[in-house]
C-alpha positions in Angstrom: 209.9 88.0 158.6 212.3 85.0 159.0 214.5 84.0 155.8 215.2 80.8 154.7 217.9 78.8 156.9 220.9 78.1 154.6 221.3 75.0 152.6 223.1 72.3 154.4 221.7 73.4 157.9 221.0 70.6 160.0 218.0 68.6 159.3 215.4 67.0 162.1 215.9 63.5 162.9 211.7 63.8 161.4 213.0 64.8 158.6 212.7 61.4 156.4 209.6 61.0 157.3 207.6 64.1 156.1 209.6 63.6 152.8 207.8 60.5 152.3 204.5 61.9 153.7 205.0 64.9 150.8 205.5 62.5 148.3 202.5 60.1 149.1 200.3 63.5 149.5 201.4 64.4 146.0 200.7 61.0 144.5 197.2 60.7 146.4 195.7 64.3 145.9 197.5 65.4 142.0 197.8 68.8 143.6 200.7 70.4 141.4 202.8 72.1 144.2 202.9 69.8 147.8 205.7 71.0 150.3 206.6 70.2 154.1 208.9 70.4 156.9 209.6 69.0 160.6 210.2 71.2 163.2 214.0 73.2 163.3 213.0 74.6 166.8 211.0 76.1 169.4 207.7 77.3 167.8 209.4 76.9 164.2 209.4 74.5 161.5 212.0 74.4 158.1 210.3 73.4 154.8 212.7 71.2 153.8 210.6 68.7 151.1 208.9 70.3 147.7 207.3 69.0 145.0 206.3 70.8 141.7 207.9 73.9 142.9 209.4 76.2 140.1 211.3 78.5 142.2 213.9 77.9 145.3 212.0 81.0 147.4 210.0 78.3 149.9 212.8 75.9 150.3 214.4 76.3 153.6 212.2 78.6 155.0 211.1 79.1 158.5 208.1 79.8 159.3 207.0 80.7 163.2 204.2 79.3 165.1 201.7 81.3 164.7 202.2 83.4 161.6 200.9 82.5 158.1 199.0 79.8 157.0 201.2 76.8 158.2 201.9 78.8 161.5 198.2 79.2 162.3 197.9 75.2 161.6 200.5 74.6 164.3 198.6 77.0 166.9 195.6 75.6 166.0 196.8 72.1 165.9 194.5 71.0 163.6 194.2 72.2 159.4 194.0 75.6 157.9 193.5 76.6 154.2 193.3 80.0 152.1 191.8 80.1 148.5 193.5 83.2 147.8 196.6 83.6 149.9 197.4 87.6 149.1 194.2 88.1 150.1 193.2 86.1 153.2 192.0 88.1 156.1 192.3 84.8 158.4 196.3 84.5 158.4 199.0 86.8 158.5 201.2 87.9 156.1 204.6 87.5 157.1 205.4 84.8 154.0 203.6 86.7 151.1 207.2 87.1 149.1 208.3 83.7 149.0 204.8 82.6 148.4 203.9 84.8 145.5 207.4 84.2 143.9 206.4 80.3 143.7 202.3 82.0 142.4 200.8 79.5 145.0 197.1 81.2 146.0 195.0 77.9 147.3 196.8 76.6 150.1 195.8 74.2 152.3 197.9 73.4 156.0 197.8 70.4 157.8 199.9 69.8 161.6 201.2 66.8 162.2 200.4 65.9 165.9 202.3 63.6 168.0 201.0 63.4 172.0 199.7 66.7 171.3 202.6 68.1 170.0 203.4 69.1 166.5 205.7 67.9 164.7 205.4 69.1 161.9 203.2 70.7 158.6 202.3 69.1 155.3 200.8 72.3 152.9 199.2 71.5 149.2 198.7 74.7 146.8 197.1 75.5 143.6 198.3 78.6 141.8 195.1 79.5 140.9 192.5 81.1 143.1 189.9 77.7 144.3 188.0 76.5 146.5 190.1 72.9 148.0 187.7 70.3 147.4 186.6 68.0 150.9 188.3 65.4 149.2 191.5 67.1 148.7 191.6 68.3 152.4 190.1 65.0 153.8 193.3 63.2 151.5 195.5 65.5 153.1 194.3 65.1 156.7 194.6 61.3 156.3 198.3 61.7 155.1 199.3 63.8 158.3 197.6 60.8 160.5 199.8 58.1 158.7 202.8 60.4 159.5 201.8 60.7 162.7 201.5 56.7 163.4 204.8 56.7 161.8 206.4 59.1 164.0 204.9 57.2 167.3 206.3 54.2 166.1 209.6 55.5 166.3 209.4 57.3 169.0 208.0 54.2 171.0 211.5 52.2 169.5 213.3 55.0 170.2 211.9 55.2 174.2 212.2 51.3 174.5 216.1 51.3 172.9 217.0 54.1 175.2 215.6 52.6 178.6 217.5 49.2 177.5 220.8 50.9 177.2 220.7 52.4 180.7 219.7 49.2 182.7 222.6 47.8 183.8 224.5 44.9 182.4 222.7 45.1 178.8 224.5 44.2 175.9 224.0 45.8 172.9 222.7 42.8 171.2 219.8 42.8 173.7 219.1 46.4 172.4 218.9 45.6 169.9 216.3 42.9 170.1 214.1 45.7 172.2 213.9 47.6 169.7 212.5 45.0 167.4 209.8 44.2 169.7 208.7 47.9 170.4 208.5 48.1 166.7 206.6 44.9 166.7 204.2 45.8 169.2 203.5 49.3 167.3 203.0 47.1 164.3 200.8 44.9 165.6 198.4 48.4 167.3 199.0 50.4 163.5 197.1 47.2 162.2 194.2 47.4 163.7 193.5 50.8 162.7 194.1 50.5 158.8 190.5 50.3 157.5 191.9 48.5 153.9 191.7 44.8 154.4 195.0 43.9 151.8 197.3 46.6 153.4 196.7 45.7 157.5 197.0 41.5 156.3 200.4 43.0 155.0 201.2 44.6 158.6 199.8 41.6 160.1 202.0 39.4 157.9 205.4 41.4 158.3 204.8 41.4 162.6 205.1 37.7 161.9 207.9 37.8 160.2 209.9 39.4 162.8 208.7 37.3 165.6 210.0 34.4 164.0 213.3 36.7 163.2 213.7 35.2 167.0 213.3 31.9 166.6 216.9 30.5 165.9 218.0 28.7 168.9 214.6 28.4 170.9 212.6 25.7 171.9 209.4 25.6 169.7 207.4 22.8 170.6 205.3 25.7 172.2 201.9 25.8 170.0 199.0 27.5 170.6 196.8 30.0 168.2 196.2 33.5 170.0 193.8 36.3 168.4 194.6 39.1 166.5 194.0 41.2 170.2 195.5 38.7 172.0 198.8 38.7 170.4 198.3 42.7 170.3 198.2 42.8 174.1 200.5 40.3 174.6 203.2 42.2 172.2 202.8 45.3 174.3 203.1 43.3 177.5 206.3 42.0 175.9 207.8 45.7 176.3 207.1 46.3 179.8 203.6 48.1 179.4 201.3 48.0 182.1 197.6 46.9 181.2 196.9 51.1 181.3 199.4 51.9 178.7 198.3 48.7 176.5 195.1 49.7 176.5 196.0 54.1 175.5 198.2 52.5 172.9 195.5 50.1 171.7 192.5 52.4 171.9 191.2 50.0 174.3 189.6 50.1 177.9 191.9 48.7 180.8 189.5 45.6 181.4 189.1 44.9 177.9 193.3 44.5 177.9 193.3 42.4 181.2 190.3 40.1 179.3 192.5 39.3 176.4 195.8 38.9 178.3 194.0 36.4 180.8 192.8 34.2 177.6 196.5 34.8 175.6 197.5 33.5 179.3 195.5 30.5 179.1 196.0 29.5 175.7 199.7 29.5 176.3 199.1 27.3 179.7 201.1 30.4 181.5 200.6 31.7 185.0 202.1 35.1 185.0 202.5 37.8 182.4 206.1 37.0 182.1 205.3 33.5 181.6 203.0 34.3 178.6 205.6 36.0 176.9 208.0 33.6 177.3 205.6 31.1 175.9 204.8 33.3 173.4 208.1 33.6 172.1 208.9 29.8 172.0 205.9 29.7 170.2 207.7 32.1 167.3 204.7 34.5 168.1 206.6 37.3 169.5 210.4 38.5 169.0 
């Protein structure tokens, strides 16, 4: 059995992230003991974030691909759950101290998945021995997804930052302002696929903001009104994505990206892609 890494060991740069994910799951489910972790390793993850725990026997542990409840979620990659964790037959039982010190017997796992590749496990437990509600799983499930948007957004930044540092000649400044619009552009896709109407005008609203974050300096006698798609294309055209990778990033089909880009393209009286964006930006549209 592994033993818990020692305090002070070296978190993942994910790490944030699932602490915010545990604390939203805790708040949206009311399950009295929520804990998580990013991966430490190879096949491992560290629990790292607990809430409503009484004892200090899950914190820092790791737990191994494949063994337990949350390692069978990452083999898997998709959720487990036990309603009485001494007992399950479905798991192994390589974690049953640290688990019965903290009483915890209805467990539910959940992976989080980035391009088919955890990243890391979100669990809720009851200390008695129920059945999870749907709702409690389906609550769960959703919270893992928003981590996992989260995640690709930052991974997408972190891509676009890193290829701007190795072309030559780029100044840091420049960078910097890539970054911005990778963020943008995953801003702009995240929007579309919030179903509450309030929250993805608030997404919609702070993409704007940061476009016109650009603005100081530039010509803006540029005006022209593009579609919510439009200006989602258009963002990720702005970051050097082909019409392909628009369309994977946008859940959209290749043609139905080259259709919106060709009308951005004639609302902004532009020729080329490049000119689009440039238009787009004088326009206080895009960063």
């Amino acid at each position: 059995m592994d033993t818990p890494m020692p305090r002070g060991a070296a978190k993942s740069d994910d790490a944030g992230a699932v602490r915010s994910a545990v604390l939203t799951l805790h708040r949206t489910t009311g399950l009295p003991v929520v804990f998580g972790g990013a991966l430490s390793g190879r096949g491992s993850l560290r629990i790292s974030e607990l809430v409503g725990n009484t004892t200090d026997s899950l914190d820092g542990l790791v737990v191994r691909e494949g063994s337990g409840l949350g390692g069978k979620a990452m083999a898997l990659g998709r959720p487990a759950w036990v309603s009485n964790y001494p007992c399950a037959a479905s798991i192994s039982h390589d974690y049953d101290a640290p688990v019965g010190r903290e009483g915890l017997l209805s467990i539910v796992a959940v992976p989080v998945v980035v391009r088919r590749r955890v990243r890391g496990v979100l669990y809720g437990a009851l200390r008695e021995p129920l059945s999870l509600a749907d709702r409690v799983v389906g609550a769960a499930m959703e919270v893992a997804r928003d981590l996992e948007q989260d995640l690709a957004v930052r991974d997408r930044a972190g891509e676009t930052l890193a290829r701007a540092r190795r072309a030559p000649g780029i100044d840091r400044g420049t960078a910097r302002w890539e970054e911005v619009r990778a963020v943008h552009a995953e801003l702009r896709a995240l929007a579309e696929q919030v179903q509450d109407g309030p929250t993805r005008d608030r997404l919609r609203a702070a993409t704007l903001r940061l476009a016109a974050a650009g603005l100081d300096g530039q010509d803006t006698a540029v005006r022209a009104t593009l579609s919510p798609r439009e200006l989602d294309v258009l963002s990720y055209v702005a970051v050097g994505c082909t019409n392909a990778e628009a369309a994977e990033r946008l859940g959209l089909l290749p043609e139905t990206v080259k259709s919106y880009l060709r009308s951005a393209m004639r609302k902004l009286d532009s020729h080329s892609r490049l000119e689009a964006v440039t238009a787009a930006r004088r326009a206080g549209l895009l960063p």
